[in-house]
C-alpha positions as CSV (number, residue, x, y, z in Angstrom):
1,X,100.0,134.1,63.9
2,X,98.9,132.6,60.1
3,X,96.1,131.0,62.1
4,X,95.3,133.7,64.7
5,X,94.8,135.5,61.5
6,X,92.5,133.4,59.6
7,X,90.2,132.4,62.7
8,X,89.9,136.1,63.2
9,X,88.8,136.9,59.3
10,X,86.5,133.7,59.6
11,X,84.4,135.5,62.9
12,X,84.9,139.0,61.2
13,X,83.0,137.6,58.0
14,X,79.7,135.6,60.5
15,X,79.5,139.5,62.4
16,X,79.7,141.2,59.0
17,X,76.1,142.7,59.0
18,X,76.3,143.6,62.3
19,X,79.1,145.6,62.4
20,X,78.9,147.5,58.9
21,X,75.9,149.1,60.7
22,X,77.1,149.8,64.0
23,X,80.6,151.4,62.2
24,X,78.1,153.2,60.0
25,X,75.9,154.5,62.4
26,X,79.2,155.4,64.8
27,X,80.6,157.4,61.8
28,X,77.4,159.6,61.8
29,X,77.3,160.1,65.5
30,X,80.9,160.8,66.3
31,X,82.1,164.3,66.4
32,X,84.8,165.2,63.5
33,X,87.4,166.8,64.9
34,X,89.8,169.2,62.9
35,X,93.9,169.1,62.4
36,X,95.8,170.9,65.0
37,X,96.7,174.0,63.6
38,X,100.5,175.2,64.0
39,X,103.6,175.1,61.7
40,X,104.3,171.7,60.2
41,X,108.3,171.8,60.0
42,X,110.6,173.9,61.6
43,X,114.1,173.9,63.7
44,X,114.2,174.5,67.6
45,X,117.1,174.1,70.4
46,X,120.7,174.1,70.6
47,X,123.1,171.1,70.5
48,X,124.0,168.1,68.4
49,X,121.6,168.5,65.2
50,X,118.8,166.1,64.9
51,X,116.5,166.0,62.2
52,X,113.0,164.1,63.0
53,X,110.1,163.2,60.0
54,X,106.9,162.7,61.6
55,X,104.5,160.6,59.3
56,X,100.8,159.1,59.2
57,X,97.3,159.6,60.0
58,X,95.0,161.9,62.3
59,X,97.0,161.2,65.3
60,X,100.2,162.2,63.5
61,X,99.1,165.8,63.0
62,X,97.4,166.4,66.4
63,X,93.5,165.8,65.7
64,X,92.0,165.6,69.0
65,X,94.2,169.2,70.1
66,X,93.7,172.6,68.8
67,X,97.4,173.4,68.3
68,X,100.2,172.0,67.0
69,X,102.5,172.6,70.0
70,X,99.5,170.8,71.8
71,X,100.5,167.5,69.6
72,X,102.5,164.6,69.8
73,X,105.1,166.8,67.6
74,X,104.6,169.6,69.8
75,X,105.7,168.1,72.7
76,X,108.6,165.7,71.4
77,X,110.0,168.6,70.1
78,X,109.9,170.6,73.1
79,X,111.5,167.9,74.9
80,X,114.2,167.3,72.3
81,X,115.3,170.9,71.8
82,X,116.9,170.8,75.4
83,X,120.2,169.1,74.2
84,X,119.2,169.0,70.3
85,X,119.0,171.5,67.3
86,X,115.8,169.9,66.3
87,X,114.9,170.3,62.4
88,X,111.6,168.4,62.1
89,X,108.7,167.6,59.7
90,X,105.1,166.5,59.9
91,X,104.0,164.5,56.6
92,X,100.5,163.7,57.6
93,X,96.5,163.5,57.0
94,X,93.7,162.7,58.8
95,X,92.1,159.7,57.7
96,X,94.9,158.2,55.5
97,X,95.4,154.6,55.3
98,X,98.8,153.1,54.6
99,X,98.6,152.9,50.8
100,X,96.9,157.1,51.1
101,X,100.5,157.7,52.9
102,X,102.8,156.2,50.4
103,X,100.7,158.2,47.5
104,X,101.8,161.1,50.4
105,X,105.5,160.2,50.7
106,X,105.7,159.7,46.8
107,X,104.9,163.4,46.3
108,X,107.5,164.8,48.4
109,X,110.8,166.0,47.4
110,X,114.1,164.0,48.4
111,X,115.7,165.3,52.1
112,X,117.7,164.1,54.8
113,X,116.3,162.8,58.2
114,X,117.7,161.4,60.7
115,X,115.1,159.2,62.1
116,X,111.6,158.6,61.0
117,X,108.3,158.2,63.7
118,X,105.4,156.6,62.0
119,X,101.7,156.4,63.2
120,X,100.0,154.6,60.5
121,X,97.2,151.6,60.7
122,X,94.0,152.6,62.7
123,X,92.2,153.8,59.2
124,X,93.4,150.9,57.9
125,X,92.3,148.8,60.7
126,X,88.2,150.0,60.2
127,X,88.3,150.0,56.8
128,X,88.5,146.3,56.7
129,X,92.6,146.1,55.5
130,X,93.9,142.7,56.2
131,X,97.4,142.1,58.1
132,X,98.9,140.4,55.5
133,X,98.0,143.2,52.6
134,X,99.1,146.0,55.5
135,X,102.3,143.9,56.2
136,X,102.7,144.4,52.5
137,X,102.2,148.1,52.2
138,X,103.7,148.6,55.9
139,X,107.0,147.7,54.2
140,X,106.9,148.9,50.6
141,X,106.4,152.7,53.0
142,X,109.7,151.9,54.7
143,X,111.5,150.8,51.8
144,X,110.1,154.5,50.0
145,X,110.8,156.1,53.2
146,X,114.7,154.6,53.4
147,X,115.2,155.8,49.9
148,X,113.4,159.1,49.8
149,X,115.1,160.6,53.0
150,X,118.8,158.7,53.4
151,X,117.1,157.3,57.0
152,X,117.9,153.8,58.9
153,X,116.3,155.1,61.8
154,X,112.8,154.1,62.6
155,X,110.2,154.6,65.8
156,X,107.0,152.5,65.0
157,X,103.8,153.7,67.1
158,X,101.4,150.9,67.9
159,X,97.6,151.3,67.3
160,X,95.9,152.4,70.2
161,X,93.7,150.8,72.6
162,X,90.1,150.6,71.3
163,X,89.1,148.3,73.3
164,X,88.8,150.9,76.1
165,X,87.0,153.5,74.3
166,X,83.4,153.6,75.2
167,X,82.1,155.4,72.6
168,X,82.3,151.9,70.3
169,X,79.9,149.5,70.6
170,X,79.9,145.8,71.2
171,X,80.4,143.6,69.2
172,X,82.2,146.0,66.4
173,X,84.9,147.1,69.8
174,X,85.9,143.5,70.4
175,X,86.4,143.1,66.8
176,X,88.6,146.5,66.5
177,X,90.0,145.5,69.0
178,X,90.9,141.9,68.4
179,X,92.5,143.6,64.9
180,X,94.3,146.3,66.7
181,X,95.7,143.9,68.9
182,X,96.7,141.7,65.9
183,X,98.5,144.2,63.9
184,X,100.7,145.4,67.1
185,X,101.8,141.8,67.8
186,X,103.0,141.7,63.8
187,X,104.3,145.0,64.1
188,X,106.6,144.2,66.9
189,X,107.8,141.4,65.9
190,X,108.7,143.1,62.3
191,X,110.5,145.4,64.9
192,X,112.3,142.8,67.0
193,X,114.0,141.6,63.9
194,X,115.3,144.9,62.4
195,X,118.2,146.2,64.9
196,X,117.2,150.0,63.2
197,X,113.5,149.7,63.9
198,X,112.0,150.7,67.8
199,X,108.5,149.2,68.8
200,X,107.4,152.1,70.9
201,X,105.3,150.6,74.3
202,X,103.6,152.9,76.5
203,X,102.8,151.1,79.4
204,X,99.7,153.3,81.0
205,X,96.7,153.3,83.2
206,X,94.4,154.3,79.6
207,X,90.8,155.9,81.4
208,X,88.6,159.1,79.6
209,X,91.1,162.0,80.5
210,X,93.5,160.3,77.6
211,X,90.6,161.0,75.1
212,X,90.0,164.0,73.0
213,X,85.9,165.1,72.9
214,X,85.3,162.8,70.0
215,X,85.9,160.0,72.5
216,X,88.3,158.8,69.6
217,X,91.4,160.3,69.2
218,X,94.3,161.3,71.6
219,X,93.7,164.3,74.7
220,X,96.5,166.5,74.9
221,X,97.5,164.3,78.3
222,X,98.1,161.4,75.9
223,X,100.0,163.4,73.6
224,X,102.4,164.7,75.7
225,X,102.9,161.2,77.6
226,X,103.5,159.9,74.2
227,X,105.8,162.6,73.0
228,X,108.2,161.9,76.3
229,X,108.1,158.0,75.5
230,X,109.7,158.7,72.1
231,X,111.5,161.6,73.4
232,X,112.9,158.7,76.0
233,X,113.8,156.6,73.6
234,X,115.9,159.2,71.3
235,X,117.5,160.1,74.3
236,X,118.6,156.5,74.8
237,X,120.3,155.8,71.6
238,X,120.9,158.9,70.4
């Protein structure tokens, strides 16, 4: 993986020029999409009590869907509050990178969760964050998660499949997603070694209906097939 990663920064370096001005001109031509509006924590259902922290970037607060119950919250928590008295939490901002959500988590006041979902690592992905430094912050946000809110439970999302989104040219989408692809295999294996930590795969035919209108971020179709993957898992080990 040491080497994977250096050949990578060696060909991200030559293409340099090239891609600053085709992410630059992709950031003024993509459409900016707003938060999902909706209630950020709440408690729903009946049953054995649950409490769920949602945390991370755009996707983690439903860009890409106009409401809240729309969102990959939205519909986890629907799913949950069948055989759960859900209490849940969104910590999230659009555009954050790792070390923006630690600054994020820092602020917030000490509580109890259960288990903690995290979506973090696309913003840090394009703006040119290495694997080892977002190993690094990766873990000091688990460690501040661990002591903040009492959890051992975590549910790692995986960045998402840019290579299929046509809205980013060539050669700046093989690069994204060479990256992409790099941080997930890191991320899993970080996974794969911590008995409380869940990779989360989705195994799905990815085409345009997953995409929001931006082209970018998830469609309400992929948020609600993502919200029953984690919603799987929970039920699982629960």
């Amino acid at each position: 993986m040491r080497f994977y990663s250096l050949f990578f920064e060696i060909i991200q370096t030559v293409l340099l020029p090239i891609l600053k001005w085709q992410g630059k001109k992709l950031r003024k031509n993509i459409v900016e999409l707003p938060e999902a509006q909706g209630p950020r924590s709440g408690s729903m259902g009946v049953g054995q009590k649950l409490s769920i922290l949602i945390i991370g970037d755009s996707s983690a607060c439903g860009v890409g869907v106009k409401s809240m119950s729309k969102s990959l919250a939205g519909y986890l928590i629907k799913a949950l509050s069948r055989n759960y008295e859900c209490n849940w939490k969104i910590i999230a901002k659009s555009g954050l990178k790792t070390s923006d959500l630690i600054r994020l988590i820092e602020e917030e006041p000490v509580s109890l969760f259960n288990l903690v979902i995290i979506s973090i690592g696309m913003n840090d992905i394009t703006s040119g964050v290495s694997r080892e430094r977002w190993l690094k912050e990766l873990n000091t946000l688990k460690i501040l998660v661990q002591n903040k809110f009492k959890t051992t439970r975590f549910i790692f999302c995986p960045m998402p499949p840019v290579g299929k989104f046509k809205i980013i040219p060539n050669p700046l989408k093989r690069i994204l997603a060479l990256k992409v692809n790099l941080f997930n295999v890191s991320l899993s294996e970080i996974c794969n070694k911590d008995p409380n930590s869940t990779y989360l795969l989705i195994n799905l035919t990815f085409g345009e209906e997953m995409l929001a209108s931006d082209g970018f971020h998830p469609s309400e179709k992929f948020y609600k097939l993502w919200g029953l993957a984690i919603h799987d898992i929970i039920e699982n080990e629960v």
